[in-house]
N, C-alpha and C positions, 0 to 999 in steps of 0.2 A: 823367707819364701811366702808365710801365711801374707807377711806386708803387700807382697809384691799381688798377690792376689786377690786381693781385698782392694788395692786402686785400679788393676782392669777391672775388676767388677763394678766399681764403683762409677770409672771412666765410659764402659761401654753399656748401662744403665741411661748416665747423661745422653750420651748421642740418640739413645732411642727414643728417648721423653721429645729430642731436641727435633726428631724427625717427624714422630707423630702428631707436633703442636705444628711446624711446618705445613703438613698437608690439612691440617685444621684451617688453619687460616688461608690457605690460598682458596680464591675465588672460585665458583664456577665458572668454564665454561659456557660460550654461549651454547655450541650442540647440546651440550648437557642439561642448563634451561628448556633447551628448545623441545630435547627428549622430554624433560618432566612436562611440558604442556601438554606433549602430544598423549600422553597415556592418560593422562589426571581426566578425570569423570567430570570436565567443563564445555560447555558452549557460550558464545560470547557474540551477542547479539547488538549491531548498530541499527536504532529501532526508529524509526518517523511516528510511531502510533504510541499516544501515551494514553492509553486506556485501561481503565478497572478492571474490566476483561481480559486483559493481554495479561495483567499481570497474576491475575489468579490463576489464568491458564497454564500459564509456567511454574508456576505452585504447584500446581496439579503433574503438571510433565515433571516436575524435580521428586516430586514423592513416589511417582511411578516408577522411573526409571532411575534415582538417584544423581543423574546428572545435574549438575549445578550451574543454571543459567543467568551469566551475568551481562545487565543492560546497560551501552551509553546511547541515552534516549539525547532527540536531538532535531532540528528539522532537516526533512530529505538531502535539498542542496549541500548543505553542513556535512553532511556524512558522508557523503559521495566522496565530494573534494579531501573529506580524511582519510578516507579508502585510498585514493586515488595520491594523495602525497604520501601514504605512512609503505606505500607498494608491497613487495613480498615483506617489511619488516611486520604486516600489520598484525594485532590482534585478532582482531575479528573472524569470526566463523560464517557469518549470517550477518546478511542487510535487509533491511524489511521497511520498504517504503508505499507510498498511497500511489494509485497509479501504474499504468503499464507504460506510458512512456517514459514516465521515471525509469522503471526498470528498464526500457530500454536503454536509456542512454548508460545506464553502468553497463551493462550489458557489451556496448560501444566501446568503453572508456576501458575495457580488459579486466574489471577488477572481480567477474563473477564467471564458475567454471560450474557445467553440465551438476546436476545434482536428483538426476532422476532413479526411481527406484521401481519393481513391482507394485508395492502400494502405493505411494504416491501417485504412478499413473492410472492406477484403481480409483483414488480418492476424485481424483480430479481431472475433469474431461481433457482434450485436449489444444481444446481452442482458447482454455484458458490458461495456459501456460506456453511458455517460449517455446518456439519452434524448436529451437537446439536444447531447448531443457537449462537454460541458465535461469532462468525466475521461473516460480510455482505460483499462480494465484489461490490468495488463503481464506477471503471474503468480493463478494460482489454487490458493486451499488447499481443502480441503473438511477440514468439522468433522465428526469423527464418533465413533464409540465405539470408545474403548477398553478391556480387557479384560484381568483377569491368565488367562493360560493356565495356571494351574495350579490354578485354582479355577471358572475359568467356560471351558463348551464354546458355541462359536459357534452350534449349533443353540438354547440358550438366548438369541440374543439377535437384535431383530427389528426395532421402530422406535425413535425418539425417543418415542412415545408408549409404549412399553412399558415405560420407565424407569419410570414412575408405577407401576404395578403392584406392589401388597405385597411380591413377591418380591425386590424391590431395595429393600426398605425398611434403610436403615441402609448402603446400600454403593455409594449415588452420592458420585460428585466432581465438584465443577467451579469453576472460577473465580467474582470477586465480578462482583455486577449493574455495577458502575464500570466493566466490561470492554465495549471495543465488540462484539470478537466475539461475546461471550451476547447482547447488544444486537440486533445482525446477525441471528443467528437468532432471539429471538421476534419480530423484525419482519418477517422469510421468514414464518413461523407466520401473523402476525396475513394477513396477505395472504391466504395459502392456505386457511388455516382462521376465519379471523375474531376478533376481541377474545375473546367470548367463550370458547372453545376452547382459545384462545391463554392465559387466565386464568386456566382449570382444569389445563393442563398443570404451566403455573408453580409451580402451587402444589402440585402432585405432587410435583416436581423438590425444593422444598422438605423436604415431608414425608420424603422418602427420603433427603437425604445424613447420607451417615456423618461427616462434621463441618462446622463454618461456612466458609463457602469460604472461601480466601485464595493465596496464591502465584501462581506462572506456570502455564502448560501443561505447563510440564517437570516441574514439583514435582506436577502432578495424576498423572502417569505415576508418578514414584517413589513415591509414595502410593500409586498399586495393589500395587506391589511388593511394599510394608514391611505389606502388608494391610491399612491405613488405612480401602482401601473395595475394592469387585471390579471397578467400573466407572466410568469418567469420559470427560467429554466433553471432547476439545480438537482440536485442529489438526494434519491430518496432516504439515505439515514440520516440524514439533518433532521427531513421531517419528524423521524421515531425521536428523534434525542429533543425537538420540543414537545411532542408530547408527552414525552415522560422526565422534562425538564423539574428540575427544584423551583426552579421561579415559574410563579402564577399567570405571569405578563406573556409567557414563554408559550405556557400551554393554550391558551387564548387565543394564538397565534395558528396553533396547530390546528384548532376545532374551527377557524374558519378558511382555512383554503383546503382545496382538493387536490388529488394527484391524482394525474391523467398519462397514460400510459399511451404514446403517440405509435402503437402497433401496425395502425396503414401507414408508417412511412416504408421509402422503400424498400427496406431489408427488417423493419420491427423496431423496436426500441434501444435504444444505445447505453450499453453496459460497461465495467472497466473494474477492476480487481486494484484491494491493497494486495502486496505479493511480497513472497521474500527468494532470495537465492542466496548458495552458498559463496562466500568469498575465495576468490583465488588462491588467498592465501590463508587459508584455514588449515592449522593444525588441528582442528577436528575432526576433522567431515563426517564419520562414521556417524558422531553426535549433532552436529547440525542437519543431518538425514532425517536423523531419528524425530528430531524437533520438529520439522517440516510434517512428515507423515503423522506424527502427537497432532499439528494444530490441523489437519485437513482431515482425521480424523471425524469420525461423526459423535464423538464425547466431545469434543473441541468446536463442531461446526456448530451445535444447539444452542453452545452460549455465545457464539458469534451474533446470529440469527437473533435471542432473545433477549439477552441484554445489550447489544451492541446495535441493531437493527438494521443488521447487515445483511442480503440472500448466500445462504452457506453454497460453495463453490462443490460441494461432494453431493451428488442427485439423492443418497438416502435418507439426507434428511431435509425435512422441510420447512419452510418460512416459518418466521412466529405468525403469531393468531394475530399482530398487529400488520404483518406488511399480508398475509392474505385479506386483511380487511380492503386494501387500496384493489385487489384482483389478479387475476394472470397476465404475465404479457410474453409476448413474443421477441427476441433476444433478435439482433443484429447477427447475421451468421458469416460472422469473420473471426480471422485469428487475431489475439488481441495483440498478436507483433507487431500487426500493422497499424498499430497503431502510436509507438514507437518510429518505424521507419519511414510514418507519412507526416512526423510531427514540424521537421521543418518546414515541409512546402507548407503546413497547414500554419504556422506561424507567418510567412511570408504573403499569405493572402487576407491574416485577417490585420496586419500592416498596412496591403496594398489598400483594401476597401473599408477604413479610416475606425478600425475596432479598437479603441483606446484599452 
């Protein structure tokens, strides 16, 4: 009898080791993955911006709030189309690209869902963010003219519309039509002013540069320089990032052109926002909310502004002491959707009047 019970015990021993190692080893679940993402204290951010600034700043929001922010940094287009093939499977929480038609076009493409909050729409007006609240703008550049100071005085020089004028005939610069930001502005244009307008401009811009465009922002500046041309239009945080460049060659650059804020054209000077929105398919959202309002923020907008030399999109805090040296200007008074939704026809015209 003791025999006999000393092998069931031994027997029903075995099957419980045999069951427990069973559920040991079987897999998870994907719900169950999917549960543990959804809780875990992460946000997962597809980033266009790889700057020193972004990434302290998330230093800062991971020690604040614990959340743990991880980046695949990458250029815009790159990201999109990863958004856009990896669909409801994706990672991602947050897309953060340069430009409002960029964000429009995801926007377009379904891969970004509403992500508005109390404070965020405190942080951030409302012109600067998507009408439906699918993008947040997080920093502001404004495009405007720049200028060699040793050839050209500021009282020569007045709108974006004034560029056309024979007098600049041979001594604009600017970037190719490929570029979103020329994009961004004659899409500002088509709005304000209408196609037609917007057609005849173009084609001024045209006739006047002093060669066929090609390079960055930076390269349009050195090109004033090296007398290339007298005046070109590009992005005021280039200018900050050569003045406060490592290379010598860089700063040299900075200290001899001006920036000129073309305030009489028709609606003020032309602005455009890097932005981010939440992804469709974010198993975070609560934490890519939170990240959004961390970086709009006015702890987050100073170091935009002073190390980055960006204008913070949040009205309580102010420009650095570098871009009030350049002055005030008066802002385009549109919403910056439209400039997403005018970007095609605004491609097709600078096609039609031969803007390489």
């Amino acid at each position: 009898m003791k025999k006999r019970s000393l092998i069931l015990s031994i027997t029903t021993s075995l099957l419980t080791v045999s069951m427990l190692a069973g559920c040991e080893s079987k897999p998870a679940t994907t719900s169950t993955a999917k549960e543990a993402t959804k809780t875990s204290g992460v946000v997962n951010v597809y980033t266009e911006r790889n700057y020193d600034v972004d990434k302290q700043l998330y230093a800062d929001f991971e020690k604040k709030t614990g959340i743990k922010v991880n980046l695949i940094e990458g250029k815009g287009d790159e990201l999109l189309e990863r958004l856009v093939r990896e669909g409801k499977d994706s990672e991602a929480d947050m897309f953060i690209t340069a430009d409002a038609g960029k964000l429009h076009v995801a926007k377009e493409k379904g891969v970004l869902q509403p992500s508005l909050s109390d404070t965020i729409a405190k942080n951030v007006p409302e012109n600067l963010r998507d009408k439906d609240s699918n993008w947040i703008g997080l920093t502001m550049r404004a495009r405007v003219i720049v200028y060699a100071k040793d050839r050209v005085e500021p009282e020569q020089l007045s709108t974006y519309e004034d560029l056309t004028s024979d007098k600049w005939k041979g001594k604009v610069l600017v970037r190719s039509s490929s570029v979103i930001y020329n994009q961004s502005l004659l899409a500002s244009f088509i709005d304000i002013n209408g196609e037609q307008k917007t057609t005849e401009w173009a084609k001024g811009i045209v006739a006047n540069l002093a060669r066929e465009p090609k390079g960055n922002d930076r390269d349009q500046a050195k090109a004033v320089v090296a007398g290339v041309g007298d005046v070109a239009i590009m992005n005021t945080y280039y200018v900050g990032l050569l003045a406060n460049s490592s290379d010598p060659e860089e700063v040299k650059v900075a200290e001899k052109i001006g920036v000129f804020f073309p305030n009489q054209s028709t609606s003020g000077t032309h602005i455009n926002v890097s932005g981010a929105g939440v992804t469709k398919s974010s198993k975070n959202k609560e934490n890519a909310i939170k990240l959004i309002e961390f970086l709009s923020s006015t702890e987050a907008q100073k170091s935009y502004a002073s190390v980055n030399y960006e204008y913070p999109v949040n009205k309580a805090v102010e420009p650095s002491e570098l871009l009030k040296s350049w002055g005030e200007f008066k802002t385009q008074n549109i919403n910056l959707t439209k400039l997403g939704e005018n970007n095609k026809k605004a491609v097709e015209i600078m096609n039609a009047v031969g803007w390489k």
